[in-house]
C-alpha positions in Angstrom: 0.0 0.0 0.0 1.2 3.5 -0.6 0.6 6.6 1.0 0.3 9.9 -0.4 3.5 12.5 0.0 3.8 13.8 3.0 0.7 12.0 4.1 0.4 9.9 7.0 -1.0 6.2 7.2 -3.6 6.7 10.1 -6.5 8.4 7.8 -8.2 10.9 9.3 -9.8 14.3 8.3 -8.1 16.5 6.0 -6.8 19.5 7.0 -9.1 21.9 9.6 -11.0 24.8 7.7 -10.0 27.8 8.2 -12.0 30.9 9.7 -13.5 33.6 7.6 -12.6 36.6 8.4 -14.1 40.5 7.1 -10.8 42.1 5.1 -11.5 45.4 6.6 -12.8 44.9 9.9 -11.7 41.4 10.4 -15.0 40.1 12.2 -15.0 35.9 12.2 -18.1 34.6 9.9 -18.4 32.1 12.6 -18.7 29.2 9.6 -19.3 29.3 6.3 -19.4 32.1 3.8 -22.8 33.6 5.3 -24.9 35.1 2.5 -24.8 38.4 3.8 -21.1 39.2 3.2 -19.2 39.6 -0.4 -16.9 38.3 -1.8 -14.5 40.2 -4.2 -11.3 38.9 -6.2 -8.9 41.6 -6.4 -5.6 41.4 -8.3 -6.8 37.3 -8.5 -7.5 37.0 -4.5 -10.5 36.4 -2.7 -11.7 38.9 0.1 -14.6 38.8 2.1 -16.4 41.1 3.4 -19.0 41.1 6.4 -22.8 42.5 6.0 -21.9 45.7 7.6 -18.7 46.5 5.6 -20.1 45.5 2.7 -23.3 47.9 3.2 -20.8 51.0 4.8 -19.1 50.5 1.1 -21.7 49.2 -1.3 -20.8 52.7 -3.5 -17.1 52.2 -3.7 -17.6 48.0 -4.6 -19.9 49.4 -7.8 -17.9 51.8 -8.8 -15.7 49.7 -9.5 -17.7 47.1 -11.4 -17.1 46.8 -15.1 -20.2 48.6 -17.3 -21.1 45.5 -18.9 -22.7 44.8 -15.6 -24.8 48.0 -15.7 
């Protein structure tokens, strides 16, 4: 039997989730992406935004949407 690099023979769960956290204010989502927040790929990265950022901002994140979405 083989074993995958760097794995480990014992099984197990893969590797722990990690927390979501608001890019500007850095509140936890407390699980998964809720629906409230964004999420917006800058320079090819994800950031996430909770409800209340993401409402403070909601002029500045559609300015700078392209105008093939207006």
């Amino acid at each position: 039997m083989t074993s995958l690099p760097g794995g480990s023979d014992q099984g197990g769960s893969g590797p722990e989730p990690r927390t979501l956290l608001c890019a500007r204010c850095g509140t936890p989502a407390g699980g998964p992406q809720p629906a409230t927040w964004t999420c917006s790929v800058e320079n090819g990265i994800r950031r996430y935004f909770c409800e209340t950022c993401s409402r403070e901002n909601l002029r500045a994140i559609e300015g700078r949407l392209d105008p093939s979405w207006w």
